[in-house]
Kinemage of the C-alpha trace (Angstrom):
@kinemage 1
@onewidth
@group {chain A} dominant
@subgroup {mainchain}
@vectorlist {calphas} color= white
{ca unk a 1} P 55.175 -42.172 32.008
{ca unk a 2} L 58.890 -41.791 31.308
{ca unk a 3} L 58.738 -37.895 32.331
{ca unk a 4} L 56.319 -38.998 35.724
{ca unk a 5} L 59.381 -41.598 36.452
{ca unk a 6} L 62.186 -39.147 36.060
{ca unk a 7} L 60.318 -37.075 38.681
{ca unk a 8} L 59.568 -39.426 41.247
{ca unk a 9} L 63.315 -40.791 40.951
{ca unk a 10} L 64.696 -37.511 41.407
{ca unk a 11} L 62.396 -36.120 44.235
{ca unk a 12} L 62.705 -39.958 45.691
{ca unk a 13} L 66.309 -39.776 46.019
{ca unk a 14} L 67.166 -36.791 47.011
{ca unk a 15} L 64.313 -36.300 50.300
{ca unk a 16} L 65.627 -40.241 51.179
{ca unk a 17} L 69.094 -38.943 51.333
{ca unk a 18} L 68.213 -36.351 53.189
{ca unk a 19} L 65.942 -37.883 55.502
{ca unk a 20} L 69.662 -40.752 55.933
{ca unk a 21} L 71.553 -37.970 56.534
{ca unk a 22} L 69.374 -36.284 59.345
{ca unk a 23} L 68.563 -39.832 61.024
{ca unk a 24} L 72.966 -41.000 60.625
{ca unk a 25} L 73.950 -37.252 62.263
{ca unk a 26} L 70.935 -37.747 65.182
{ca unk a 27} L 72.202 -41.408 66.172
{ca unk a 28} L 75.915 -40.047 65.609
{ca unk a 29} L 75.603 -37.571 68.346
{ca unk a 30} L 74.610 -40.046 70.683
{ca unk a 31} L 77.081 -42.131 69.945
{ca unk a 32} L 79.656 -39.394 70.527
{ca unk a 33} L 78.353 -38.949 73.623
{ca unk a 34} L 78.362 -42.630 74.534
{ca unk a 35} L 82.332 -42.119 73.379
{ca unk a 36} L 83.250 -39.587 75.362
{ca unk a 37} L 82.582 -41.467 78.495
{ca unk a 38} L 85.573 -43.473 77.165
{ca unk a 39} L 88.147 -40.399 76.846
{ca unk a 40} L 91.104 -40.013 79.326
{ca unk a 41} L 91.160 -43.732 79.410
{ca unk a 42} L 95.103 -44.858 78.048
{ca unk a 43} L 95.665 -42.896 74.846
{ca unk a 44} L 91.806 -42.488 74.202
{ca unk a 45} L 91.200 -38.723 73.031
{ca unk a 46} L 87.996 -36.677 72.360
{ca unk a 47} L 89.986 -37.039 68.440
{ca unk a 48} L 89.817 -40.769 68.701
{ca unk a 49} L 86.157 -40.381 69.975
{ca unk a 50} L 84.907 -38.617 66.693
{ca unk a 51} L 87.335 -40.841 64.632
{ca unk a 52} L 85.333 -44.041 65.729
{ca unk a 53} L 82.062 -42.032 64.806
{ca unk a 54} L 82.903 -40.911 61.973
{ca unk a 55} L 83.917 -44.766 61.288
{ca unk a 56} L 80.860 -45.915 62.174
{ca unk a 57} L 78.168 -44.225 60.005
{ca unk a 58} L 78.279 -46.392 56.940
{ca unk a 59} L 77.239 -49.040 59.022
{ca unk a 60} L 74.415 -46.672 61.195
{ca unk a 61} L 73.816 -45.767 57.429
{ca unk a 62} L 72.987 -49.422 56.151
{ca unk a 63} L 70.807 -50.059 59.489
{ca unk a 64} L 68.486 -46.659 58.638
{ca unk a 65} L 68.030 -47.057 54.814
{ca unk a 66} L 64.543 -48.363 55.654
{ca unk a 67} L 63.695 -45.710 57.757
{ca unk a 68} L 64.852 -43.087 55.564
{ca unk a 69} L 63.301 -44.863 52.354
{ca unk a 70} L 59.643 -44.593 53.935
{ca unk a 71} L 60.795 -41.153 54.835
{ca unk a 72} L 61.384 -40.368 51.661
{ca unk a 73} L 58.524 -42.195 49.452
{ca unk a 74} L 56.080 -40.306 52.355
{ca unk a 75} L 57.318 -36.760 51.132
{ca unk a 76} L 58.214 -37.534 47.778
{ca unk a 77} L 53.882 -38.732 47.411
{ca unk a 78} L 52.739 -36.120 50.134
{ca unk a 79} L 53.988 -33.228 47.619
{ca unk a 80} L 52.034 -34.369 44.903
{ca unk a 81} L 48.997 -35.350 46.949
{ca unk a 82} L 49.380 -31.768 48.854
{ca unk a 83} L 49.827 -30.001 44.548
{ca unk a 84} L 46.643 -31.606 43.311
{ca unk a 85} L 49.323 -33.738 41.148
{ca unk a 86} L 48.572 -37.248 42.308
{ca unk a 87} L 45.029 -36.728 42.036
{ca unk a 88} L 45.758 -35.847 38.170
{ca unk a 89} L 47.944 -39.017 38.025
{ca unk a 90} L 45.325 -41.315 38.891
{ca unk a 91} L 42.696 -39.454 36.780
{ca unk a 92} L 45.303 -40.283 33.964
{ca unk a 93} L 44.839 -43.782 34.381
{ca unk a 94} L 47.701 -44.567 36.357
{ca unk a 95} L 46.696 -47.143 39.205
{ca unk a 96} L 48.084 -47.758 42.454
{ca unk a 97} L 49.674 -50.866 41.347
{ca unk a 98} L 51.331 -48.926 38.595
{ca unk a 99} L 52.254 -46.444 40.932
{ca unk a 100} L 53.630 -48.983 43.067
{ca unk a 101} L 55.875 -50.290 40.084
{ca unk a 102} L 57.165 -46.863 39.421
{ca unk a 103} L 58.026 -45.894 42.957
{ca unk a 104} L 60.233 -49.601 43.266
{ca unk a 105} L 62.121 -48.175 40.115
{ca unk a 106} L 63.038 -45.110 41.401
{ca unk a 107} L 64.119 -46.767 44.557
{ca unk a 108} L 66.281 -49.212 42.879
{ca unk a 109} L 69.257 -46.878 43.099
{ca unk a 110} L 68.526 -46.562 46.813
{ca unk a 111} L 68.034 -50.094 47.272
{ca unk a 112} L 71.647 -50.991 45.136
{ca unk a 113} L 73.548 -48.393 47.413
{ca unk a 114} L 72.896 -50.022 50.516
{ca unk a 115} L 74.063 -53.259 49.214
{ca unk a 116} L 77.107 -51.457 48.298
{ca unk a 117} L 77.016 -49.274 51.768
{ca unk a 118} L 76.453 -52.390 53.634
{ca unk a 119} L 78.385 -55.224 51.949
{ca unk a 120} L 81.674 -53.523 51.124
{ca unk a 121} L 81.883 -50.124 52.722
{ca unk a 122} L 80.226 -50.654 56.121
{ca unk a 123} L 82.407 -54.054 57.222
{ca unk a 124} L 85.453 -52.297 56.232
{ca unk a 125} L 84.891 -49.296 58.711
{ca unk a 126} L 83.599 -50.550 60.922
{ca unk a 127} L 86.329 -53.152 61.511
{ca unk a 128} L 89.052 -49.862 61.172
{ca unk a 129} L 87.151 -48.050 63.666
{ca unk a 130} L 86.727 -51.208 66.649
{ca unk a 131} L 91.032 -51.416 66.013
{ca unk a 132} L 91.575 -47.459 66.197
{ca unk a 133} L 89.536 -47.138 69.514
{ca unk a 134} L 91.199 -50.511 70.864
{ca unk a 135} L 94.618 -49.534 70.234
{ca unk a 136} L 94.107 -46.454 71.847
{ca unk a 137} L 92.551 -47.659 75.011
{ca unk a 138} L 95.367 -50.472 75.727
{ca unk a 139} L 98.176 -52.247 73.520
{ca unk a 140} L 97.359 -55.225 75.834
{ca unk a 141} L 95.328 -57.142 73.139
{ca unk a 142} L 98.411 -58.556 71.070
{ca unk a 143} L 96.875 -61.621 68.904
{ca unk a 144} L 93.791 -63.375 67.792
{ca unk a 145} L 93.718 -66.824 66.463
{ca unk a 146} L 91.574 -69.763 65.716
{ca unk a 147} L 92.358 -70.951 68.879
{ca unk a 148} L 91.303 -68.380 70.774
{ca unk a 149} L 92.169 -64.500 72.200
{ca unk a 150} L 96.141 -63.584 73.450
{ca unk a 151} L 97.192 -60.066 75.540
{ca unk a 152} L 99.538 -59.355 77.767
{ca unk a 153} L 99.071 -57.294 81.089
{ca unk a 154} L 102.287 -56.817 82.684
{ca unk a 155} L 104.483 -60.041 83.224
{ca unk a 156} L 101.301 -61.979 82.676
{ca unk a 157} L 100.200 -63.567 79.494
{ca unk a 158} L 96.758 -64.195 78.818
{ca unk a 159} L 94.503 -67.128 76.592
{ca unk a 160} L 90.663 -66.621 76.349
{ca unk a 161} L 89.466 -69.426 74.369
{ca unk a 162} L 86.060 -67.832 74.226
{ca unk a 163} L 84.556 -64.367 74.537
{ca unk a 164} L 80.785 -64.024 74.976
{ca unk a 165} L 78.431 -61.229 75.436
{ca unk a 166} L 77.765 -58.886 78.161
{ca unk a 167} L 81.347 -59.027 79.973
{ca unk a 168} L 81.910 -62.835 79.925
{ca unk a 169} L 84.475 -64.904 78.908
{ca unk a 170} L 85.185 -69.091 79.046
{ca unk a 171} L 88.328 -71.007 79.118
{ca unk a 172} L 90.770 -68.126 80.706
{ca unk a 173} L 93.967 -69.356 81.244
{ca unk a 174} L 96.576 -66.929 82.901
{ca unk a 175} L 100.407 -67.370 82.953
{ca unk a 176} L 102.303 -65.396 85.187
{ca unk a 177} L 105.958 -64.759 84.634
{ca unk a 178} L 108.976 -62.814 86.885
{ca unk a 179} L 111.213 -60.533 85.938
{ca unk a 180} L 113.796 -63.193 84.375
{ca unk a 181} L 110.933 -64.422 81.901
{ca unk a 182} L 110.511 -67.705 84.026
{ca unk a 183} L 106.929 -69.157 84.599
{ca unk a 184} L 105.744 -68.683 88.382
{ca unk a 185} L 102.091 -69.362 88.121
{ca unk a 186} L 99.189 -70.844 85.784
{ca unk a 187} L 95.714 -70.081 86.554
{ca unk a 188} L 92.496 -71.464 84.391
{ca unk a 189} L 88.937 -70.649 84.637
{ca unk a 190} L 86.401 -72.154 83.125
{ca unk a 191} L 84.421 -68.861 83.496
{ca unk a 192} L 84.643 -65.725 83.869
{ca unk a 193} L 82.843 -61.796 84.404
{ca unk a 194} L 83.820 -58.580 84.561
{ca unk a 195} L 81.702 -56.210 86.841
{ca unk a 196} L 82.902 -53.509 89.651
{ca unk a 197} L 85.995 -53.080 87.775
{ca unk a 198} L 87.428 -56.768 88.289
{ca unk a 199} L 87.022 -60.267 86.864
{ca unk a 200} L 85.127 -63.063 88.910
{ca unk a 201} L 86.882 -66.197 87.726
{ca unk a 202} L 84.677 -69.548 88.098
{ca unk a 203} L 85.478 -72.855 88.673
{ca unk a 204} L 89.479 -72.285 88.844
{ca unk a 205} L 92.300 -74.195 88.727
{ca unk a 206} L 95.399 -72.305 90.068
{ca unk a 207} L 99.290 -73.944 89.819
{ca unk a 208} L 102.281 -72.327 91.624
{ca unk a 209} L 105.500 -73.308 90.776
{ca unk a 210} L 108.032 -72.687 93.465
{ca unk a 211} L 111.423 -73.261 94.227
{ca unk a 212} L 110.823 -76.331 96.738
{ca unk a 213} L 107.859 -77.951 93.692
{ca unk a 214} L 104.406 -76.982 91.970
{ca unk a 215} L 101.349 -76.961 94.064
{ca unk a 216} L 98.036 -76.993 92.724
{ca unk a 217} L 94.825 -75.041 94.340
{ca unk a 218} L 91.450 -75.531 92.949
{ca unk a 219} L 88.869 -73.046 94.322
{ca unk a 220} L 85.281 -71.873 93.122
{ca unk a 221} L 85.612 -68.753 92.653
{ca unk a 222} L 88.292 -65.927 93.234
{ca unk a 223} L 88.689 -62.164 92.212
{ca unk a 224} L 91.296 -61.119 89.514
{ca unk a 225} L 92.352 -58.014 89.500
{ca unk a 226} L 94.015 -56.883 85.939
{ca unk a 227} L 93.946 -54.015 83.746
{ca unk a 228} L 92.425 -55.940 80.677
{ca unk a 229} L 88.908 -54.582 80.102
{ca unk a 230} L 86.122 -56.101 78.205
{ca unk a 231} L 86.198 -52.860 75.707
{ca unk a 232} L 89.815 -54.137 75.139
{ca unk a 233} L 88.121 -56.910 73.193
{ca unk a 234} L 86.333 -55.353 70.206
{ca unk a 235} L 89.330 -55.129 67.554
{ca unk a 236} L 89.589 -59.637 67.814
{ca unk a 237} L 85.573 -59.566 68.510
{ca unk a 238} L 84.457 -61.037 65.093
{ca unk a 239} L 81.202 -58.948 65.347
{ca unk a 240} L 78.520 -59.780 62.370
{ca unk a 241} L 78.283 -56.364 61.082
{ca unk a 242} L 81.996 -56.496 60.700
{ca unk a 243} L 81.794 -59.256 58.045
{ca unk a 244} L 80.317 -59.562 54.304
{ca unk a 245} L 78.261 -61.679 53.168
{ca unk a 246} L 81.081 -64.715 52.304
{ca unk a 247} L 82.592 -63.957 55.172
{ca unk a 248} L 79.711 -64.661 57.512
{ca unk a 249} L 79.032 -67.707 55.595
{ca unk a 250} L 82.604 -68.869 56.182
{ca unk a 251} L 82.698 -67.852 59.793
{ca unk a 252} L 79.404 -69.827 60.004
{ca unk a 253} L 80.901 -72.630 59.096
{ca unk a 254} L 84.050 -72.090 60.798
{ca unk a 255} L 81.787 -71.900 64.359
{ca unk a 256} L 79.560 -75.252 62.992
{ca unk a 257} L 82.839 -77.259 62.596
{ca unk a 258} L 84.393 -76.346 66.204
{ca unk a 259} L 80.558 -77.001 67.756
{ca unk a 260} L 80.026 -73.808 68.337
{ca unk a 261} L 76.839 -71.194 68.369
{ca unk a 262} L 76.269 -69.678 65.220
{ca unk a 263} L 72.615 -68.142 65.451
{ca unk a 264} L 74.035 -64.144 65.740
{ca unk a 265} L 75.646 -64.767 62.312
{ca unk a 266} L 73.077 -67.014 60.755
{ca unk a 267} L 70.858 -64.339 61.695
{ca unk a 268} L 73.163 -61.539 60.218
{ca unk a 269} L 73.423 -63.265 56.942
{ca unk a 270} L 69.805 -63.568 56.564
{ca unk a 271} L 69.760 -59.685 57.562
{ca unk a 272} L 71.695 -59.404 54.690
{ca unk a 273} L 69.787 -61.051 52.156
{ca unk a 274} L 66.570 -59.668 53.275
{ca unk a 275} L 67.865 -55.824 53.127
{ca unk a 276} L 66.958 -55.146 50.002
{ca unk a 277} L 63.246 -56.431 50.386
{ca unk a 278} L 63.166 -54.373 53.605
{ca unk a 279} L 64.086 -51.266 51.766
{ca unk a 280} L 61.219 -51.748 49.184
{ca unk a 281} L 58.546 -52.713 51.591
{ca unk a 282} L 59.247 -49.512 53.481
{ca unk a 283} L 59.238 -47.661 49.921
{ca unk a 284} L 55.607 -49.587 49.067
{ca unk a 285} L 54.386 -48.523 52.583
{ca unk a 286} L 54.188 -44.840 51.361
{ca unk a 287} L 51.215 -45.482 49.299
{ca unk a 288} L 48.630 -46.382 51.732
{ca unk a 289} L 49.867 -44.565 54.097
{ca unk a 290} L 50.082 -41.249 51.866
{ca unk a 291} L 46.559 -42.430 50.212
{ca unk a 292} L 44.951 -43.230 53.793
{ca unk a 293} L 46.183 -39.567 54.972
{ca unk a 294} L 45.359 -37.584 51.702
{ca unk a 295} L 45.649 -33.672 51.008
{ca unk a 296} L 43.867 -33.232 55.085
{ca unk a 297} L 47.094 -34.138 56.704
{ca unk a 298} L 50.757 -31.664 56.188
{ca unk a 299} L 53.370 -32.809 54.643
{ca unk a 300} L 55.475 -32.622 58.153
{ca unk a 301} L 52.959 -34.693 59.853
{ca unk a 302} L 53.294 -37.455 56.718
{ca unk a 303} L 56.973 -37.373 57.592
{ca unk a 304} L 56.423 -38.027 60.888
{ca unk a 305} L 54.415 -40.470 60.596
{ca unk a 306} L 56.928 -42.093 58.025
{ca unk a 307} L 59.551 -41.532 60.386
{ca unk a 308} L 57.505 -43.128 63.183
{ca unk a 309} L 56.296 -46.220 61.348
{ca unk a 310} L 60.100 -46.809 59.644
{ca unk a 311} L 61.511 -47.134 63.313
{ca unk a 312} L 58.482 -49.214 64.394
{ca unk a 313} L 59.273 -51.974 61.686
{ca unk a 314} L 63.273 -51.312 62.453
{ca unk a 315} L 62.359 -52.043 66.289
{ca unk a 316} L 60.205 -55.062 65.265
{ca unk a 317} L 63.229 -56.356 62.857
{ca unk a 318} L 65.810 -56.108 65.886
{ca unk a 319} L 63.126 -57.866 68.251
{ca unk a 320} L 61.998 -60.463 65.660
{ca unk a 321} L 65.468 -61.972 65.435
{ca unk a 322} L 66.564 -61.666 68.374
{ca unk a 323} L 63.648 -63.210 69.952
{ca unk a 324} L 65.163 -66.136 66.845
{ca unk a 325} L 68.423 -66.308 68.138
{ca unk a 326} L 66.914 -66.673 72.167
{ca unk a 327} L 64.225 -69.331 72.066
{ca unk a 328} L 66.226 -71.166 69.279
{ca unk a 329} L 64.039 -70.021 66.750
{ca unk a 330} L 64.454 -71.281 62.878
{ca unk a 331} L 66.954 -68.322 61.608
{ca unk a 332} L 65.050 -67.344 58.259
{ca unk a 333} L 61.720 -67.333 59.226
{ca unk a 334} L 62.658 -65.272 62.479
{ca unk a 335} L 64.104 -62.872 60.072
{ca unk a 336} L 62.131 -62.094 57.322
{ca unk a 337} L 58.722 -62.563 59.601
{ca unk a 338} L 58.548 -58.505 59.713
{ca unk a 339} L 59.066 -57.920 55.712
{ca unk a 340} L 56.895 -60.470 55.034
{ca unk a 341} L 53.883 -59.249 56.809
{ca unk a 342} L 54.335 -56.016 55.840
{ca unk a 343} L 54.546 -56.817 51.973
{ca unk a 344} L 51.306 -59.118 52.271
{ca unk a 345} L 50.329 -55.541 54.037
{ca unk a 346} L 50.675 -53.364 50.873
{ca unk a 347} L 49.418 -55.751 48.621
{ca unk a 348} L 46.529 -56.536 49.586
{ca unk a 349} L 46.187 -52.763 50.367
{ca unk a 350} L 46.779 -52.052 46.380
{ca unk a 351} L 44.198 -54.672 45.015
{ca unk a 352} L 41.679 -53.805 47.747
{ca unk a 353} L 41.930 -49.816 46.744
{ca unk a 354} L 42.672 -50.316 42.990
């Protein structure tokens, strides 16, 4: 048993690495072409472009260990099954449950180095690379505090209180100074989007401070023109893949205090704590499927169809909680809904077939 363990560590370890490092350099070229859309703008170079890639694959790393653990417990099986060698295993006496057992040791390693990947090498670089690209783009993002987002575009200063997805942003105020550093105008939003190259601001009030007094404007809507770009944002965007574990809980509980939505990060800290099951259920899946498929099927159509059921469940994971985090969903069970069905899956695949 010890020698059949050894072997399926080994072989299990080194195809799943394999199989990571074919799925991290596939999405990575995409991404470098998503980045190179971005080059020419301020100081952004094709450099800075691979840079921020090269930044970002621990964390495209964490987000595929499932897919490349089914990948891997697929061919690791499908070699045996396709050498006669599994068939001997189970004439040995060794069951599918006990197979089961073995395969979540040898996976254990796996399973430990995405923790590590994830909770203290992914947050890190992933934070270096969104400061990187933003400083090269524009030095107009100067400060982020508790209180909100501070830049500067030319004599004006700027205060987002809150920065929200796809281009918007609430609570804008905008103070406009002259060329002696005295204040000449103060606008505030209470919303606004960025589309066609300018900001729509919402609901504004405008000030103007003049020589002969200060007259106020309010008006419900008006076009902003300014340099400052929502990509600007993503070195003070506290994005939940840029945080570990205690620091999503704190953030969480920063957000709670000052009334604010916390689903995204309630649902990346469950993320977190479920990783580890997702890896194994992935791992588990191997056996029915490899069983179901037998010696009839090649070993590059078993990959595929690890390949294709691993990004199946991913899909399903990213749909499950987001569908959470939409319709207000209770976080946990929106979460762990995918791994859940899939382990009641495999087990009651083992004790059927064993």
């Amino acid at each position: 048993m010890k020698i059949l363990q050894r072997y399926l560590s080994v072989n299990l370890i080194w195809i799943t690495l394999c199989a990571l490092l074919v799925l991290v350099s596939l999405f990575s070229f995409f991404s470098i072409i998503d980045q190179l859309e971005l080059t020419g703008r301020g100081d952004y170079e094709v450099s800075d472009a691979l840079l921020f890639v090269l930044l970002t694959t621990p964390r495209l790393a964490y987000e595929l260990f499932p897919v490349a653990a089914v990948i891997g417990g697929m061919a690791t099986l499908g070699i045996l099954a396709h050498g006669n060698e599994l068939t001997v295993i189970r004439a040995a006496g060794v069951s599918r449950v006990d197979l089961a057992v073995l395969l979540a040791k040898s996976g254990f390693i796996l399973i430990v180095a995405a923790v590590i990947t994830g909770e203290f090498i992914a947050p890190v670089s992933e934070g270096l690379a969104q400061q990187k690209r933003s400083m090269a783009l524009s030095d107009r993002i100067a400060l982020n505090t508790r209180n909100g987002f501070w830049g500067k575009d030319g004599n004006s200063f700027i205060h987002i209180r809150k920065i929200l997805p796809d281009n918007r942003v609430e609570e804008l105020y905008i103070y406009e100074f002259d060329d002696e550093n005295r204040l000449r105008n103060s606008t505030f939003a209470a919303r606004a989007s960025y589309t066609d190259d300018h900001w729509l601001l919402e609901h504004l009030t405008q000030t103007v401070i003049s020589e002969t007094g200060v007259a106020t404007t309010r008006l419900d809507a008006a076009i902003w023109e300014s340099d400052l770009q929502p990509v600007m944002f993503d070195s003070v965007i506290i994005e939940p893949q840029r945080l570990t574990l205690k620091g999503l809980y704190q953030y969480i509980h920063f957000l709670e205090q000052n009334a604010q939505d916390a689903s995204r990060y309630e649902q990346a800290l469950w993320a977190k704590f479920t990783k580890p099951f997702s890896i194994l259920a992935m791992l588990l899946l191997a056996i029915p499927l490899v069983q179901t498929h037998s010696r009839q099927v090649p070993i590059a159509r078993q990959i595929f169809i690890g390949a294709l059921a691993g990004i199946i469940f991913h899909i399903g994971n990213q749909i499950s909680g987001h569908l959470g985090i939409v319709y207000h969903l209770p976080t946990l069970p929106s979460v762990i809904l995918p791994t859940l069905l899939l382990l009641i899956y495999i087990y009651h695949s083992l004790r059927v077939k064993s």
